[in-house]
Residue, then its C-alpha position, 0 to 999 in steps of 0.5 A: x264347676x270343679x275343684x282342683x289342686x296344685x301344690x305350687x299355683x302361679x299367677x301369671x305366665x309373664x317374664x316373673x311366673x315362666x322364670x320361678x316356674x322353670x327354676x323350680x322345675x330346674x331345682x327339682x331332681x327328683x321330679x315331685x313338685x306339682x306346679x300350675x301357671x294361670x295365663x290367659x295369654x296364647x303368646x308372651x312378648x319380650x317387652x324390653x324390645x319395643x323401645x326398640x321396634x318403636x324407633x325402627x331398630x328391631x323386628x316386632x316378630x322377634x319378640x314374639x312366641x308361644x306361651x305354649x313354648x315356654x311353659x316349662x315340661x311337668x308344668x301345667x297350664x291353666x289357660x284362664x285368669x283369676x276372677x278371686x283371690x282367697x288366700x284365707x281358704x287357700x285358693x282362687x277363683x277362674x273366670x271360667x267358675x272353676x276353683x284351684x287349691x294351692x299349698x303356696x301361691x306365687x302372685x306375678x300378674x304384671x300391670x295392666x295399661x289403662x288407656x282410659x286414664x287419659x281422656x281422649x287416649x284411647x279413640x286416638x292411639x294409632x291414628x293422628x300422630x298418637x302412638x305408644x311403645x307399651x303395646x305390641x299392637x301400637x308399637x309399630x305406629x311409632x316408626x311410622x309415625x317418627x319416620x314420616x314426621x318432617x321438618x319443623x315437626x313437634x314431638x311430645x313424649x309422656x310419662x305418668x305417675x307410677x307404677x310404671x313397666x320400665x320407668x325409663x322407656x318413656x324417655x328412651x323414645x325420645x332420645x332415640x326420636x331426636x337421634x332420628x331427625x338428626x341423622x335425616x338432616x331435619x333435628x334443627x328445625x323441630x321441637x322435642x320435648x319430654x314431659x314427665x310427672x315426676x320431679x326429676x328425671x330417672x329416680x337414681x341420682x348418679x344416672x339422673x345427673x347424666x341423663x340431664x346431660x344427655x337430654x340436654x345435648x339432644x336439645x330435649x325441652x324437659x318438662x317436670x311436673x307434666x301429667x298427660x291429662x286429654x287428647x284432642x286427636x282432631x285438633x293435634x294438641x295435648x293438654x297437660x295438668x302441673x302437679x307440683x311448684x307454684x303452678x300446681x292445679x295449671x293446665x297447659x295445651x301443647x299442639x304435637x305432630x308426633x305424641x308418644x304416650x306412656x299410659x297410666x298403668x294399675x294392677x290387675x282389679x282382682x289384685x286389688x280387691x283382694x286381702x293379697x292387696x296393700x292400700x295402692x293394690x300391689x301384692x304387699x310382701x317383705x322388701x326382701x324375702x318377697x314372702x306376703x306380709x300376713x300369708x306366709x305360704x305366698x310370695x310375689x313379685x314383678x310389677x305388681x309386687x309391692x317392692x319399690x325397686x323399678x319394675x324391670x324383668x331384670x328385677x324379675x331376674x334377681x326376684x326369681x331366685x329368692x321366691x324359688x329358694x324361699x319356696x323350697x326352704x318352705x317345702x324342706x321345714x326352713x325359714x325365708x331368707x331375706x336375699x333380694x336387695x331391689x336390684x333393677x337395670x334399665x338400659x337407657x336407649x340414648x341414641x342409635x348405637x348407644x346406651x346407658x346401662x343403669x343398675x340399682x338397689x334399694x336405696x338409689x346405690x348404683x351396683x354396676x356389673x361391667x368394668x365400664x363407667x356406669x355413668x357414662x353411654x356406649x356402644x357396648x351396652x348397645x350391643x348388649x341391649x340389642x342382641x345381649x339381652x335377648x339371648x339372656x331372657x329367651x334362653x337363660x332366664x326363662x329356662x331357669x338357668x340362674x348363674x348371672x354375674x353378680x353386680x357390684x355393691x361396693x361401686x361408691x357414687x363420686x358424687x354422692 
């Protein structure tokens, strides 16, 4: 087996290893930085997008290219995955035997959706009305399962424990569903409702406050406290446990036409059985530096890094910069400097042709970064979603193009 040597190895050719690769290259003048990628994957997916191909509102096609497309030029693919990582001799192990050496690590390998973590999930997805946005090979199934659903219909739509990709997507759908049947004549006569094994209904507060609201006007039953636990695809019905209140421990069984599951989602097995790993298996580094706690010629980020800010690429867009700058400080004889504040955005699909975009930082504080109420669903952060967002991803932020507007930490929540 052989042994080679990068000085800069990411792990991970996602939305966080294609981004810090192509800045670094971006930042590199005079071209001597040596930069791997390990990516199994032949394609990458923009993955914010399937909330939208579920509900009939774009092209799969359109999220879709060739990883080979977007590793950066002077980069090095490494067409493999990671079997061992051992960072006390500086090096991981491939699948295939071969070992690479690196001088710094970048630890991106993103979350990986256990569809067995729900009995009965897995031999019913796609079939019996059990679709699921998080996989571009199921995500398909959902408009044409909402499509076909017709009047006094029950639709049920999912969200486990964390850590999750985009904790608001699970309820995007529904709105979204609910939306649906009402432009078709039939909402009034159907059921819809979102169960979530959360306490409450998006983890910030000043956006919580809204969505309430919101769910409240499409007449979404919400259910806090609801985890998905079995499936029985034959009998259309799905059974939740209670994890919280008087309850705790209680099952329950709702029968469904329509299940949209959000499957339970853990970091890579390799991740966790490593020394990178924290006690819940992410990448434990600083909050703010992104540098590893006890390795300090690693850093990580994205869904699997230990940050608890909510797992968004616009978190990676935000991530992306500091482990470049920290990286380079690193190379120069620096220090680390302490710069990502936990930024997030999720736009909050919640009808056709509106959207909330909600922005933060650790901590819950809202940090807004249009002159909009940041409260409040429009058209223009549907347009933003839709056909903004996209643009942003394809051709800035994975060419390691950084200038982005800066969001607004003086915004003070009214009602805080």
């Amino acid at each position: 087996m052989a042994t080679t040597h990068h000085q800069i190895l990411i792990v991970g050719g996602g939305a966080a290893g294609i981004t810090v690769a192509a800045e670094l290259r971006a930042q590199d003048n005079h071209d001597i930085l040596n930069i791997a990628i390990v990516e199994p994957s032949p394609v990458h997916y923009y993955q914010p997008a399937f909330t939208l191909v579920g509900a009939g509102a774009y092209d799969l096609k359109k999220t879709r290219r060739d990883e080979s497309t977007l590793i950066p030029d002077g980069v090095t693919w490494i067409r493999d995955s990671v079997s061992t990582f051992a960072p006390d001799s500086n090096s991981v192990v491939l699948a295939s035997g071969n070992t690479v050496t690196y001088d710094y690590l970048v630890v991106c390998p993103g979350l990986i959706l256990n569809w067995d973590g729900v009995k009965g999930l897995r031999e019913n997805l796609g079939k019996n009305g059990v679709c699921s946005n998080y996989s571009p090979d199921t995500v398909e199934y959902t408009w044409e399962t909402l499509k076909n659903v017709g009047a006094g219909a029950k639709l049920l739509f999912t969200q486990p424990p964390m850590p999750i990709k985009c904790p608001g997507a699970p309820q995007k759908i529904a709105y979204l569903a609910a939306d649906s049947l009402r432009r078709r004549g039939i909402r009034h006569t159907c059921e819809v409702r979102f169960l979530t094994q959360t306490p409450a209904i998006f983890g910030v507060p000043f956006y919580a406050r809204e969505l309430v609201k919101i769910a409240a006007g499409h007449d979404i039953i919400v259910q806090y406290q609801h985890n998905l636990v079995e499936i029985d695809g034959a009998a259309k019905t799905a059974t939740f446990e209670i994890v919280g209140g008087d309850k705790q421990g209680t099952r329950i069984t709702l029968p469904f036409d329509m299940l949209h599951v959000t499957p339970p989602q853990t970091t890579p097995s390799q991740l966790k059985a490593s020394p990178l790993a924290n006690a819940a298996g992410m990448t434990d580094v600083h909050a703010n530096s992104l540098q590893h706690v006890k390795y300090k010629n690693v850093f990580g980020l994205g869904d699997a890094a230990s940050t608890a800010n909510s797992k968004t690429a616009a978190a990676v867009r935000k991530q992306a910069p500091v482990v470049v700058r920290n990286i380079l400080h690193l190379l120069a004889g620096g220090a680390v400097e302490e710069a990502y504040d936990g930024y997030a955005s999720c736009p909050l699909t919640t009808a056709y042709g509106k959207t909330l975009m909600a922005e933060f930082i650790y901590g819950g504080k809202p940090t807004p970064t249009l002159p909009l109420n940041p409260a409040k669903e429009n058209h223009i952060n549907w347009l933003i979603k839709t056909t903004g967002l996209p643009i942003l991803y394809w051709d800035w932020m994975l060419k390691g193009r950084i200038a982005f507007p800066k969001h607004n930490t003086d915004f003070v929540d009214p009602g805080a």
